[in-house]
C-alpha positions in Angstrom: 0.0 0.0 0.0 1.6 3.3 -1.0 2.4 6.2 1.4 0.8 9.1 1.5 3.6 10.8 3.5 1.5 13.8 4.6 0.3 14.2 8.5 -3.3 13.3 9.7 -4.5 17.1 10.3 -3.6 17.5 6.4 -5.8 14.4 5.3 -8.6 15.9 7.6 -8.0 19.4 6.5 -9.5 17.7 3.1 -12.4 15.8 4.8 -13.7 15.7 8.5 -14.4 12.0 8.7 -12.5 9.1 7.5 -15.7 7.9 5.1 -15.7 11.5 3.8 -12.2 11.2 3.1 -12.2 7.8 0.7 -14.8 9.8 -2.1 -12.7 12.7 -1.7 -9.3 11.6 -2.6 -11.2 9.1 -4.9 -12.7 12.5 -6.8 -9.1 13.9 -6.7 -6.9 11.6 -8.1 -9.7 11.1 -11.5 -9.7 14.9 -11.7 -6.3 15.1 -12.4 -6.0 12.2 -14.2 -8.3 13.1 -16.2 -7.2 16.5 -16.9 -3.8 14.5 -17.9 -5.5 12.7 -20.2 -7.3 15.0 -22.1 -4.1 17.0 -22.6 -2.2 14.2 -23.9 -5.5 13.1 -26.4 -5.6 17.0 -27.6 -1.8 17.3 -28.2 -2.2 14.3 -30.2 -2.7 15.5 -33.7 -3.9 11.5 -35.5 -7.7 11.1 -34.9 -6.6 6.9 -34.3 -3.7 7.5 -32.0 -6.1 10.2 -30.4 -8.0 7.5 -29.1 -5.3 5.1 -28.2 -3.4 8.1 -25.9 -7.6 8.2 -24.4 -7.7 4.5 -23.8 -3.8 4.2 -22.8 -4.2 6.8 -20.3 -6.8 5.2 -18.3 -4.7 2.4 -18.1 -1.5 3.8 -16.8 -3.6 6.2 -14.4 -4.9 3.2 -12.5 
């Protein structure tokens, strides 16, 4: 299990309860890779490798 090397008053700065916490960091870590995503699909200027970057960089996110 990875480390998150951060204290527990910055984890509960996010969140007040543990259950809140889960669907909060959950919702963080798609935003951004999402937002990587698309970025590497737009930069991408061949409509077929478009969609391999798109499919690619689900992958590698998870």
């Amino acid at each position: 299990m990875p480390r998150l090397e951060c204290s527990k008053a910055t984890l509960y700065s996010l969140a007040s309860t543990e259950e809140q916490l889960v669907p909060a960091v959950t919702r963080g870590f798609f935003r951004e890779a999402t937002a990587e995503i698309e970025q590497a699909v737009q930069a991408e200027p061949d409509p077929r490798q478009r969609i391999r970057v798109y499919l690619a960089g689900g992958v590698l996110a998870a």
